[in-house]
N, C-alpha and C positions, 0 to 999 in steps of 0.2 A: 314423243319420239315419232320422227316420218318413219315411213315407207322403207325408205334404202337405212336409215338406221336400225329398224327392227330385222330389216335380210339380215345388216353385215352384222345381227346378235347370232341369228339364229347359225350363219354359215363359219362364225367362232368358236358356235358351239358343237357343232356336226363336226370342223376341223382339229378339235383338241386348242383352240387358242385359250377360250376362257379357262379349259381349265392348266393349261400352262402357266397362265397369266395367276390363278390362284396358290400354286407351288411356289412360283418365283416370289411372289408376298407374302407365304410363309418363311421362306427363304430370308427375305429380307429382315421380316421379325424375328429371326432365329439370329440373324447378324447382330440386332441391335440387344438383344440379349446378352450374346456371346460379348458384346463391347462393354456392354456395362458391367457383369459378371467379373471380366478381364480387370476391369477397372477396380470397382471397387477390392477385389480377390488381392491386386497387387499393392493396395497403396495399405491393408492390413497387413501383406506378410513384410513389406518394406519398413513398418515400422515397427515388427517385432525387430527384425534384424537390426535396423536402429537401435533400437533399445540394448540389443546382446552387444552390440559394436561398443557403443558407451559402458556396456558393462565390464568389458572384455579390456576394454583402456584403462577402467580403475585397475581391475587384477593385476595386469601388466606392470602399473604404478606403482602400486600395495606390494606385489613380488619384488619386485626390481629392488625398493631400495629397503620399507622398514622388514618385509618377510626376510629378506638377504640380511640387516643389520643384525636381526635378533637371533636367528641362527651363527651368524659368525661371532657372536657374543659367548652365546652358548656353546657352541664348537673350543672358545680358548679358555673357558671354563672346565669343558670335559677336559680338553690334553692335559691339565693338573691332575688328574684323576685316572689319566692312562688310558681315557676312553677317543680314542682318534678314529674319524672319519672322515675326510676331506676328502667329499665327491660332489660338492657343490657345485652346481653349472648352473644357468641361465637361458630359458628357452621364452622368446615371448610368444603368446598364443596369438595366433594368427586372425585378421580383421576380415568379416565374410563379406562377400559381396550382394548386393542387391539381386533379386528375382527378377529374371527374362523368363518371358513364355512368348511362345514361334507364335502367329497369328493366323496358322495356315487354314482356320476354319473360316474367317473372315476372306481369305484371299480365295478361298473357294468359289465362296459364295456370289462374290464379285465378277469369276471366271464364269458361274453357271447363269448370271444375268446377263452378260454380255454374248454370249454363247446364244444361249436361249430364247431373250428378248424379242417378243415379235412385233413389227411396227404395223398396225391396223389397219392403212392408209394403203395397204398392200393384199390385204387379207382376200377380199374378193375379187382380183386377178389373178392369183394363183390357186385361188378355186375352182376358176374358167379353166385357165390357161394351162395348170399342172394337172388338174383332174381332183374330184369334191373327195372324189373312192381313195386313191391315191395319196392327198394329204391325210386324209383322215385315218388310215390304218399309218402311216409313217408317222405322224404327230401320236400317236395312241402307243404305239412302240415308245417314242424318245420322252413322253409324259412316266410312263411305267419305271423308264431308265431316271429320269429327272427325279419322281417321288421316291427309289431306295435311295438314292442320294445324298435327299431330305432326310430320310429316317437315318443314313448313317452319320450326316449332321447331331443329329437330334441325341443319338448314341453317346459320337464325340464331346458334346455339350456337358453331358451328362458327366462324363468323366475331368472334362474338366471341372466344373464344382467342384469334383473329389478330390480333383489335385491341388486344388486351390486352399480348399477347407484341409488336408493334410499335409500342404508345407507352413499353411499356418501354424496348425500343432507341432509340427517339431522345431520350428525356431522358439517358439512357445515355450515346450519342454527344455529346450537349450536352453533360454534365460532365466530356467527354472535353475538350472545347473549351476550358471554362472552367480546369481545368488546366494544358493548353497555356498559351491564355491569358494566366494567372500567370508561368508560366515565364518569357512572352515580357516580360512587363512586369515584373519580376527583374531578368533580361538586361540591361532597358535601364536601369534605375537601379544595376546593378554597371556596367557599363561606363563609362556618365558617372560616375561618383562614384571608382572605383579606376583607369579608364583615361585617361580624357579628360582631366577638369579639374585633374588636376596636372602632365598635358601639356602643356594651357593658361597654366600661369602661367610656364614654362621658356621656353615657344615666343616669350611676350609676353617676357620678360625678353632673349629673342636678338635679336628683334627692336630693343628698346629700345637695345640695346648697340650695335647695328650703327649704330643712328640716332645715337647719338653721336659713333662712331667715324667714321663718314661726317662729321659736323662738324668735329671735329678737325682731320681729312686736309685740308680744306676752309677750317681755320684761321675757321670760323664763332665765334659766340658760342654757347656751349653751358647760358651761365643761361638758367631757364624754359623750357626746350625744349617744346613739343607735340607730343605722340609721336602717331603718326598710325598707327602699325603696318601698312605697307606691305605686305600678305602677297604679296598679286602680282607684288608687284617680285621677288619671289625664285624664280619660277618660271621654271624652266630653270634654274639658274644652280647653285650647290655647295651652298646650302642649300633644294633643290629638295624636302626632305621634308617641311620644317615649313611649307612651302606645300599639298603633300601631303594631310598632318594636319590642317589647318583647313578644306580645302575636305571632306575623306571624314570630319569631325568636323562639317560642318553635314551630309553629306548623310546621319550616323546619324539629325543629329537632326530631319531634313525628317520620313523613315521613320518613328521612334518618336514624331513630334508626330501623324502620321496614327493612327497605330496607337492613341493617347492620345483622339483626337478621336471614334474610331468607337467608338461604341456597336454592338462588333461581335454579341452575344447579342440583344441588342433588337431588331436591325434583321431579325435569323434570328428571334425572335419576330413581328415585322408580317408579315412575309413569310409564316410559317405560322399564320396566327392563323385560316384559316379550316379548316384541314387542318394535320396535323402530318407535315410533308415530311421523312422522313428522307434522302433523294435530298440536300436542299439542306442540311443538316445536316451529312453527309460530304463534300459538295463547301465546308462551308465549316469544315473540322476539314484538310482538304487543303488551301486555301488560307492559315490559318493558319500549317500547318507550312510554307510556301512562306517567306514572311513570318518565320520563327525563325531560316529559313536563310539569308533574305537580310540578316537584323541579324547574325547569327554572319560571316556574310561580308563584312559591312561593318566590323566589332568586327576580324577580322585584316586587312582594309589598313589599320585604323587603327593598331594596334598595330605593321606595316610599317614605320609612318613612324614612331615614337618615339623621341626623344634616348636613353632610359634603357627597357630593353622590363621590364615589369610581369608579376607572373604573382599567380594569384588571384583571377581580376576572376569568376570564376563561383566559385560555393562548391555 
């Protein structure tokens, strides 16, 4: 190092350059931090949301047409039986969108080297020229100012990890749902389809017999009968089950028509659409499982009351 290169260290250092020059490459490595952070941060939660997106399109599928079939199967089985409910509707749940994050900590940092930057080649004329006293308390102020800067950088940094790491957990928690979910809407298309409705044609067929046999005894005319399937009458009485069976055979299907109706991810979408509430995301992945256990509990009284008991109805 000559002569005039060790001055323009030392009068770098007297001016606050060097250590300007050591803030703004902090600076810089807190950018490249911030960028890769960003990066990796978004290409995890993008592919939760991928993941919930494809999950959310089976459900859609699964609802639409066999959850829809097996209910309106079981809805023109109930009306035999006087149990009418027709408030079936159709909501599809709604597809999220991809995660944006503002960049504004990068764009800061950008403004504060540009701002800031001092070019070398100049250092020691405006240490003649502006005065050594002069730069050196003005650079020692705008250094002070530059370094909380850094530090509210450093702050921001830190918060975002945390947002990064807890929009990951709740789209997370979300395809935990949508899963569930599925399960739940499984459940109730095996249970009508392997449990229920071949219950159903036994129960009508006992019923039909009785009605005749009641005519008989009764010495009626038994052409053309209009079978009226009297389920009520048989409550209390020796065939108390299949009274049983038809009333906890509408009240699955009360349960799985609700459960058909809510657009239960969409509605946890309005809900955090201004914020991403993982609070209400686990309270409603808890509420779900509430709801799996109250169709599984409703599925064995049904199964309680069966002429012939069934095994298989889950796979």
């Amino acid at each position: 190092m000559g002569v005039i290169g060790w001055i323009q260290d030392q009068i770098e250092d007297f001016t606050g350059k060097t250590e300007r020059d050591d803030i703004l490459k902090e600076m810089e490595k807190m950018g490249e931090k911030i960028e890769k952070t960003l990066e990796n941060g978004i290409e995890k939660i993008n592919t939760q949301i991928e993941n919930l997106n494809e999950n959310i399109e089976k459900i859609n599928e699964f609802r639409k047409y066999q959850v829809k079939e097996d209910l309106n199967n079981l809805e023109i089985l109930l009306e035999r039986f006087g149990f009418v409910d027709k408030k079936m509707f159709f909501t599809e749940e709604s597809i999220w969108e991809d995660s944006n994050f503002k960049i504004d900590l990068i764009n800061n940092i950008e403004d504060y080297k540009q701002r800031y930057e001092l070019d070398s080649s100049w250092e020691i004329l405006k240490f003649f020229f502006v005065g050594g006293i002069l730069l050196h308390f003005k650079r020692q102020k705008e250094n002070l100012k530059l370094r909380a800067e850094l530090k509210k950088i450093e702050i921001e940094y830190e918060k975002l990890k945390n947002d990064l790491e807890y929009q990951e957990k709740f789209y997370k928690e979300n395809n935990e749902i949508t899963l569930l979910y599925m399960v739940c809407l499984t459940e109730i298309n095996l249970t009508i389809v392997n449990v229920i409705l071949p219950e159903f044609e036994l129960v009508e067929a006992f019923c039909q017999a009785l009605e005749i046999k009641n005519k008989v005894i009764a010495e009626a005319n038994i052409k053309n009968i209009n079978f009226k399937n009297h389920i009520t009458a048989l409550n209390k009485t020796n065939y108390d089950k299949h009274y049983r069976f038809i009333k906890n055979a509408y009240a699955f299907y009360v349960i799985s028509l609700k459960m058909y109706n809510t657009p239960i991810l969409t509605n946890l979408f309005i809900s955090n659409s201004s914020k991403l509430d993982l609070d209400k995301s686990k309270k409603e992945l808890k509420q779900l499982r509430e709801k799996q256990k109250l169709l599984k509990e409703q599925e064995n009284i049904i199964r309680e009351n069966l002429m012939i008991e069934r095994v298989g109805a889950y796979v």
